[in-house]
C-alpha positions as CSV (number, residue, x, y, z in Angstrom):
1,X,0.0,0.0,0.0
2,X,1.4,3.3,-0.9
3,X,0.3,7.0,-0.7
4,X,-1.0,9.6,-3.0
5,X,-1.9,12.9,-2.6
6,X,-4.4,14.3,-5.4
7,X,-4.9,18.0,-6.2
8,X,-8.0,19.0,-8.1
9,X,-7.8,23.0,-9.6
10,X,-10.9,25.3,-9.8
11,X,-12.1,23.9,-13.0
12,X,-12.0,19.9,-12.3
13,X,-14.7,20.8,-8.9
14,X,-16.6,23.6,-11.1
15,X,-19.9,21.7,-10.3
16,X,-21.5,19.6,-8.6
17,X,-20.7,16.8,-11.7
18,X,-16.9,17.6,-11.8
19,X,-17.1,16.9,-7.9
20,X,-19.0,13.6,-8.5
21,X,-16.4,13.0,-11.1
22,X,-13.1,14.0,-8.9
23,X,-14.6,11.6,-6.3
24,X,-14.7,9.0,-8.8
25,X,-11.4,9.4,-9.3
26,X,-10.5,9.5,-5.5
27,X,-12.2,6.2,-5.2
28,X,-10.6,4.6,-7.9
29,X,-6.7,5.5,-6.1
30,X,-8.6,4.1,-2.9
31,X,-9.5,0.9,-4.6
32,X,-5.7,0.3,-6.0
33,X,-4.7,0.3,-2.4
34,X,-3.4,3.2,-1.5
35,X,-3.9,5.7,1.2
36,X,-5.6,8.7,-0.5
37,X,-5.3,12.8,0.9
38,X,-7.1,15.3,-1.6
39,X,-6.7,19.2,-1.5
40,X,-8.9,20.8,-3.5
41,X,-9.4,24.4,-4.5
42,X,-12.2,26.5,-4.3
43,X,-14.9,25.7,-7.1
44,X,-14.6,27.5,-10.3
45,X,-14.9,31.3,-10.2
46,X,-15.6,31.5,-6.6
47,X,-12.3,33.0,-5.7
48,X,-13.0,35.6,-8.7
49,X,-16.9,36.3,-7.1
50,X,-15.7,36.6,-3.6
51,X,-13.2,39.4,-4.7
52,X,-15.8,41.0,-6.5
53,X,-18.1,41.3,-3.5
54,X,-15.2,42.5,-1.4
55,X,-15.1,45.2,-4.4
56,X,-18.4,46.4,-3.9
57,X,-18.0,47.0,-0.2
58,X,-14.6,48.6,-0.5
59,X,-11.7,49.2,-3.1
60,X,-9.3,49.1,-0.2
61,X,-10.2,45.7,1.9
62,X,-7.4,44.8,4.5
63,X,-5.3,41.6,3.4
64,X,-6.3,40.3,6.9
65,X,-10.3,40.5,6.3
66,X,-9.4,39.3,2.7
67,X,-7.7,36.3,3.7
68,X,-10.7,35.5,5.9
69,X,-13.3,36.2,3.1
70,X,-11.4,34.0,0.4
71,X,-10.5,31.3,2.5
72,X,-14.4,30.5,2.5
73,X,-14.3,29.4,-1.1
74,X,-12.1,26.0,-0.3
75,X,-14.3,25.0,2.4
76,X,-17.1,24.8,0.5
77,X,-15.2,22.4,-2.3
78,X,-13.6,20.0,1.0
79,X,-17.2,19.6,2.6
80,X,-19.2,19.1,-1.0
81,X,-16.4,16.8,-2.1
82,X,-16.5,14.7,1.0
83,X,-20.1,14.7,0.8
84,X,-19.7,12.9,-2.7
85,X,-17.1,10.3,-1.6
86,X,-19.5,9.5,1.6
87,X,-22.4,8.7,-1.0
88,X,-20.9,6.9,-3.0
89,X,-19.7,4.4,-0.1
90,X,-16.1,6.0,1.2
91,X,-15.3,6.9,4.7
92,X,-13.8,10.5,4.4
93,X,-13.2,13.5,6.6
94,X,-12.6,17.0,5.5
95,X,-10.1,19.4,6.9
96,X,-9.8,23.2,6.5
97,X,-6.3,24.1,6.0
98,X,-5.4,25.3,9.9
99,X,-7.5,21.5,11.0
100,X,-4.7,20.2,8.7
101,X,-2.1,21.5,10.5
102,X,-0.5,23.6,8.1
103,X,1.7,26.5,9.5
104,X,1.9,29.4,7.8
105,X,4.6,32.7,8.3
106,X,2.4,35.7,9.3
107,X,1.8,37.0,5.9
108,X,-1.5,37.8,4.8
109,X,-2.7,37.3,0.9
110,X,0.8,35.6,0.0
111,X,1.8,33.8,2.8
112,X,4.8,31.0,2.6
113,X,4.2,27.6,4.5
114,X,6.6,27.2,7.3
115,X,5.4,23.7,8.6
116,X,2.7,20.8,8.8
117,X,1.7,19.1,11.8
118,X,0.0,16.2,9.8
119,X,-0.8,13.5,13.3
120,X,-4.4,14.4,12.7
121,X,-4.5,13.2,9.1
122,X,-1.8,10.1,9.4
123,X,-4.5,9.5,12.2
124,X,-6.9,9.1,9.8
125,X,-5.4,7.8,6.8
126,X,-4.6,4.7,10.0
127,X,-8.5,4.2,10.2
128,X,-8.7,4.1,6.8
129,X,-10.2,7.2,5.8
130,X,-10.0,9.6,2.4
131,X,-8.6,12.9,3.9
132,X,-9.7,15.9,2.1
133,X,-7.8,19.2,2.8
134,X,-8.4,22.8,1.7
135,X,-5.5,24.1,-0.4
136,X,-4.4,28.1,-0.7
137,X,-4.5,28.8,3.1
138,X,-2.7,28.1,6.6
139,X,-2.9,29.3,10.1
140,X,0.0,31.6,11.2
141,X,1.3,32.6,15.0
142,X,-1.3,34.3,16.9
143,X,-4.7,31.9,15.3
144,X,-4.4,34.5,12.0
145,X,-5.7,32.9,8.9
146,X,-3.8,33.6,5.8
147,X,-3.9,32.3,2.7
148,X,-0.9,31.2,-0.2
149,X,-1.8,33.5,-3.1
150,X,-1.9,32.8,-6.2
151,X,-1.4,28.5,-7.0
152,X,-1.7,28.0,-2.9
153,X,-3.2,24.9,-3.9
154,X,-0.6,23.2,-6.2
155,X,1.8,24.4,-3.3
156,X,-0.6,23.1,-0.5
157,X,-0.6,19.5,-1.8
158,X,3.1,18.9,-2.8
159,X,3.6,20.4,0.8
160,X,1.3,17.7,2.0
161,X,3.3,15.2,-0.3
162,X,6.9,16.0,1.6
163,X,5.3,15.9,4.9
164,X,3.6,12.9,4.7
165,X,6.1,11.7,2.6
166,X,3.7,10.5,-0.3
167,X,4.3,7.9,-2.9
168,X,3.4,10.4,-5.6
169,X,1.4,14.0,-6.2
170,X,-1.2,13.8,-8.6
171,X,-1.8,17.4,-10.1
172,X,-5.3,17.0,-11.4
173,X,-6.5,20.0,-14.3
174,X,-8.1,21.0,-17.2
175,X,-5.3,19.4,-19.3
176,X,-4.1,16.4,-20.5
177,X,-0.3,17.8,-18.9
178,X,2.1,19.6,-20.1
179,X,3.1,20.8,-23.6
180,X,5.6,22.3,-25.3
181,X,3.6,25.4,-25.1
182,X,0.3,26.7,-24.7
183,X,-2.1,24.4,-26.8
184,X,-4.2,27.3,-27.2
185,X,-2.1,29.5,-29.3
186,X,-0.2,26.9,-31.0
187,X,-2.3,24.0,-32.4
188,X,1.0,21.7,-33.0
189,X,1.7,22.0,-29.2
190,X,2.8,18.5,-27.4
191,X,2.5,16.9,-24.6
192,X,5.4,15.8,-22.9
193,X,5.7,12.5,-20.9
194,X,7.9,13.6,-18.8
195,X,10.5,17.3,-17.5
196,X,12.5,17.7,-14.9
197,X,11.7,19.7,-12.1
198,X,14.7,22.4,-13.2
199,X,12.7,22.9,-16.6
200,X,9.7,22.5,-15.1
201,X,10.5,25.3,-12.2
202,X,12.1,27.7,-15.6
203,X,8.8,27.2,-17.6
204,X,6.5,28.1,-14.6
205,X,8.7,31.1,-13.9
206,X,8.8,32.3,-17.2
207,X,4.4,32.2,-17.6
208,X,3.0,28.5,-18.0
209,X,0.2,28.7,-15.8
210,X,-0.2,24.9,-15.5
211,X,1.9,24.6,-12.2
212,X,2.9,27.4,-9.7
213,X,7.1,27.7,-9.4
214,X,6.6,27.6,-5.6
215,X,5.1,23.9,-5.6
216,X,7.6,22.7,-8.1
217,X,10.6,24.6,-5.9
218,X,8.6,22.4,-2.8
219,X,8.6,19.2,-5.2
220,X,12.1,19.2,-6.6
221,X,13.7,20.5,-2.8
222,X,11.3,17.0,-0.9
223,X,12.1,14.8,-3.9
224,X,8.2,14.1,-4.4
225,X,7.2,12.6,-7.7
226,X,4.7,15.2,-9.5
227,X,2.3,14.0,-12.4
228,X,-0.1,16.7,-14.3
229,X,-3.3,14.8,-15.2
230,X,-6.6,15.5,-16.9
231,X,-9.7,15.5,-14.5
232,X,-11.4,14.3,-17.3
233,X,-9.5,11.9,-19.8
234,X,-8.1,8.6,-18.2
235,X,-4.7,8.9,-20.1
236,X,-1.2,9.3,-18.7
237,X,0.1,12.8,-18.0
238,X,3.3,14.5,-17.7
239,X,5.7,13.4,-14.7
240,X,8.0,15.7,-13.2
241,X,11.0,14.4,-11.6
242,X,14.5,15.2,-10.8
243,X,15.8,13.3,-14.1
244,X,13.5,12.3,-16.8
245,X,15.1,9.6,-19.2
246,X,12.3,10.4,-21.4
247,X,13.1,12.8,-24.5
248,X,16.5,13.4,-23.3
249,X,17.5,14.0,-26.8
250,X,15.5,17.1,-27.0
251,X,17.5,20.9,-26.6
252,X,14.8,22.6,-26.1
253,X,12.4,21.0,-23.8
254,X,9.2,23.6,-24.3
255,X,8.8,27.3,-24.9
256,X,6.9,29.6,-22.1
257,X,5.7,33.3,-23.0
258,X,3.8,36.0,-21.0
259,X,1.9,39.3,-21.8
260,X,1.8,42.4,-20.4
261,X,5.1,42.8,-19.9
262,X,6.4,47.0,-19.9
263,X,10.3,48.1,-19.7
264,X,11.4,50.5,-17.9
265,X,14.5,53.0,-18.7
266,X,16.2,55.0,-15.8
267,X,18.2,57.8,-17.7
268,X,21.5,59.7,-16.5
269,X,21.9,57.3,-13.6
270,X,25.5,58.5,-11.8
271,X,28.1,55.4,-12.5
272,X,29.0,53.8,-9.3
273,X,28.9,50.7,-7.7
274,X,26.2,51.7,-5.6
275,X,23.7,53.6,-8.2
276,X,21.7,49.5,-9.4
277,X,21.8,48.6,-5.1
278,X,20.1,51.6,-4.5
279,X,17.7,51.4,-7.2
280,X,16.3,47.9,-6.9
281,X,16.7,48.1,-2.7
282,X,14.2,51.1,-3.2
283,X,12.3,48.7,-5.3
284,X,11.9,45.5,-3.5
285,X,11.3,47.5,-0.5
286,X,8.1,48.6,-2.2
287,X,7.2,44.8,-3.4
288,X,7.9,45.6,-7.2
289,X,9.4,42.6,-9.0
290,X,12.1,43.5,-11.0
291,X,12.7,40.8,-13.9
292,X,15.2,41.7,-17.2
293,X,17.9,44.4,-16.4
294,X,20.3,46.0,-19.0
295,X,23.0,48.5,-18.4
296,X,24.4,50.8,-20.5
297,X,27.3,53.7,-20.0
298,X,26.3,56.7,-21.9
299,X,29.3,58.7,-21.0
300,X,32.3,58.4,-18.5
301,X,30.1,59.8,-15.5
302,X,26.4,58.5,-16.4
303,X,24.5,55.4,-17.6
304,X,21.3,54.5,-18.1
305,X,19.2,51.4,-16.8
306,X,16.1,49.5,-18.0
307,X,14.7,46.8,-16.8
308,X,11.3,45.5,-17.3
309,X,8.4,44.8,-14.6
310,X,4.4,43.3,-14.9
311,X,2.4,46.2,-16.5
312,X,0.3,46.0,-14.0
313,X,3.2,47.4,-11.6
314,X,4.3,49.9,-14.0
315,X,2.3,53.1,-12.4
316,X,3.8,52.3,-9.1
317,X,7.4,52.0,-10.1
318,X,7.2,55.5,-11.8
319,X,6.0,56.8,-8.7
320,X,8.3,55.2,-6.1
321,X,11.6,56.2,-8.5
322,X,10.4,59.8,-8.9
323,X,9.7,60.0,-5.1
324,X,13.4,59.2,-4.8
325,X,14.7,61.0,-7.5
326,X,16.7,63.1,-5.8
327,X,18.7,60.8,-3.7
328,X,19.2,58.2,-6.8
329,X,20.2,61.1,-8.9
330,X,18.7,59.9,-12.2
331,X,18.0,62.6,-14.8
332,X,14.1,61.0,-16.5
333,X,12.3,57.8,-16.4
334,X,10.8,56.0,-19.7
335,X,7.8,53.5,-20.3
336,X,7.5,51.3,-23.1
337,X,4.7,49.1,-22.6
338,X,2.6,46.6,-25.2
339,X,5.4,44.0,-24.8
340,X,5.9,40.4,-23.9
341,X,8.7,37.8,-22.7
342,X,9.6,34.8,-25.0
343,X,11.6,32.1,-23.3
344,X,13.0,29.0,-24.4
345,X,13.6,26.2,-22.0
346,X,15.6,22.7,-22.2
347,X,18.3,21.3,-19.9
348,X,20.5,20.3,-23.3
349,X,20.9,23.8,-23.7
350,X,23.8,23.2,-21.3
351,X,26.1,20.9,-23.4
352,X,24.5,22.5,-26.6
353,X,26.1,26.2,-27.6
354,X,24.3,27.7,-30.6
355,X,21.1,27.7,-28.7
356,X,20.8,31.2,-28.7
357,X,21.8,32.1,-31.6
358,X,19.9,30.0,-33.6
359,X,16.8,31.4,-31.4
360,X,17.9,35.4,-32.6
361,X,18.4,34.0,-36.2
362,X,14.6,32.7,-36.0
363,X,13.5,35.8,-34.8
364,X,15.3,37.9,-37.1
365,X,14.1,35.7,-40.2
366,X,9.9,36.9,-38.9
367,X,11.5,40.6,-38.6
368,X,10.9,40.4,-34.7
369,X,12.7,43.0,-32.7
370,X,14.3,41.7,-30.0
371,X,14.1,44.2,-27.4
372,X,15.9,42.5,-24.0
373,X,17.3,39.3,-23.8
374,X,18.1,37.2,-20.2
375,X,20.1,34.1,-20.0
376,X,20.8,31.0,-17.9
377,X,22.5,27.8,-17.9
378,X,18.8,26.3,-19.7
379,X,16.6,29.2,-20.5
380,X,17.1,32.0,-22.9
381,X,14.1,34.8,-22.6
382,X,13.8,37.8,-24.6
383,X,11.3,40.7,-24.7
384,X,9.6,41.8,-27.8
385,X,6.6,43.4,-29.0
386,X,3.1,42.3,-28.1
387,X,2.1,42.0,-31.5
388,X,4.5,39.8,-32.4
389,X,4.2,37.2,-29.3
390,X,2.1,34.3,-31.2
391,X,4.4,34.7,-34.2
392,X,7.2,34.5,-32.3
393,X,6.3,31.2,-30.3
394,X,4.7,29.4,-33.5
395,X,8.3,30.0,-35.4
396,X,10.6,28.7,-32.3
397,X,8.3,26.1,-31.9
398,X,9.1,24.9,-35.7
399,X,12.8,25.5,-35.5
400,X,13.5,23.4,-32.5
401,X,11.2,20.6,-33.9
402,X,9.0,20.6,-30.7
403,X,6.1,19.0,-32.5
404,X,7.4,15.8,-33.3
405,X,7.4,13.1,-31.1
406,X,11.5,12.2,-30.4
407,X,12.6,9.2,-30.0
408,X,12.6,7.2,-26.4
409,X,15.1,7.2,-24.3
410,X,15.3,4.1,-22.4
């Protein structure tokens, strides 16, 4: 008898069918002998409705009252879900996230978990009982409830995995598992059978939304076996592991991209070692994400800096560099928004130079600006226009022959 922890997303317990159906599923894990712990995230668009209500009250709601609000939306999945697997003959038990035992920091709206007291659900996993937990929230110092922002869930159940120290983590979605890219912009998009968790961790960074980078950082750091599976189709799904022998003859592994990406320019910056600290210290101390950063000198005594942030964050970086303009001595600050990140991703990349070349020859050959470019040992992002994002993807996705199925690796 082994153990599995199962994770089904917003859109695989959307109604009261898709909970009958992820019960199904829970009971068919049961019935191949294992010990079974589900987390489950709130159903649907609740999450979405429950913010919109808070909007309605207030367009300044405290994180704490917020945390409180949103964690409501899980509770109903855990207690309709165990509802199902009770009526269809399983003895199961539901567990908010704090009942769980899960520990949170004292963060509200994006707390980190900082431990799991799981006695009460090894207790009854003993006497034989389906556990299902809420995922996205925690209970910090002082009885606070917080939640895990955004992907809390995907992080709440390979967290759950380590600590129970789980066979396997079943990631349960509205896909089949992962592809080489989005399905939905590229129709030749493939799904692989298996990625490391390094490539994995690079593609979730980098904007596919089909696993959060903390719960892959949680999986690859525990050693806990992830698969990405379909809620719906009874097929095999992508497993995520430290070393995949699958498809190891592949350089380029999958291709991520993200929107709403803007670049800012810091002009007549004063050289100096301590002109970039100062900058992105005044940043971070303000929560703004910094991604991309270019440096340029324009003379011996002044440089210029851009870097480029979410769009969304774009007003409030203006505003927090022009309140410090004085002491960081810049001369102007410049926008450019309507752009978007185009990343390549494979662990051959490492014993494989040319990679990025031949990625700026594809791009050239569509006429696609290349705006800002980031590196590491296996990723290769760069920053171009909006307008030519899809373009972009569909004609690296050719090039590195990411449709066709490579040979196995055994």
């Amino acid at each position: 008898m082994g153990l599995v922890v199962q994770k089904f997303g917003g859109t695989s317990v959307g109604s009261p069918e898709k909970i009958m159906n992820a019960a199904r599923r829970t009971i068919e894990e049961k019935m191949n002998g294992n010990d079974v712990v589900v987390v489950v995230s709130a159903m649907g668009k609740t999450t979405d409705h429950l913010v919109s209500l808070a909007a309605e009250i207030t367009q300044k709601p405290s994180k704490r009252e917020m945390d409180m609000l949103l964690s409501t939306g899980e509770q109903v999945t855990i207690s309709l879900l165990t509802m199902a697997l009770q009526a269809q003959g399983c003895d199961a038990v539901s567990y908010t996230g704090w009942q769980a035992g899960i520990k949170t920091e004292n963060v509200h709206s994006n707390a980190r978990i900082s431990g799991i007291d799981s006695e009460k659900i090894k207790n009854q996993l003993q006497a034989g009982k389906i556990v299902v937990v809420a995922g996205f929230q925690g209970l910090a110092d002082g009885q606070e409830i917080t939640t895990l922002g955004r992907g809390g869930s995907d992080t709440t159940a390979v967290a759950l995995a380590a600590s129970l120290k789980a066979d396997k983590c079943d990631i349960y979605t509205d896909v089949t598992g992962v592809f080489t890219t989005d399905p939905r912009f590229v129709k030749s998009a493939r799904k692989l059978d298996g990625i490391s968790y390094d490539e994995m961790l690079e593609l979730a960074n980098l904007g596919a939304g089909v696993l959060h980078p903390r719960a892959v950082e949680f999986a690859k750091n525990y050693g806990v076996p992830l698969e990405v599976r379909s809620s719906s189709e009874k097929e095999r799904g992508t497993l995520i592991e430290e070393e995949t022998k699958m498809e190891q003859n592949l350089v380029v592994r999958g291709i991520a991209f993200e929107d709403q990406v803007s670049r800012i320019t810091v002009c007549g910056l004063p050289s100096g070692l301590s002109a970039l600290s100062t900058i992105f210290k005044t940043l971070a101390s303000h929560g703004i994400n910094v991604d991309i950063i270019i440096q340029s000198s324009t003379d011996s005594s002044l440089a210029s800096l851009s870097f480029s942030v979410k769009t969304g964050d774009v007003e409030e970086t203006v505003h927090v560099l022009e309140t410090y303009q004085s002491e960081l001595g810049f001369e102007k600050i410049e926008s450019e928004g309507g752009l978007s990140k185009v990343s390549i991703v494979g662990s051959g990349m490492v014993s494989n130079p040319g990679v990025a070349a031949e990625m700026f020859d594809v791009l050239a050959q569509e006429g696609i600006e290349v705006k800002m470019v980031s590196t590491s040992e296996i990723k290769v992002s760069t920053v171009i226009s909006h307008a030519d994002m899809v373009k972009a993807v569909e004609a690296l996705h050719d090039a590195f022959e990411l449709s066709q199925q490579p040979a196995q690796v055994l």
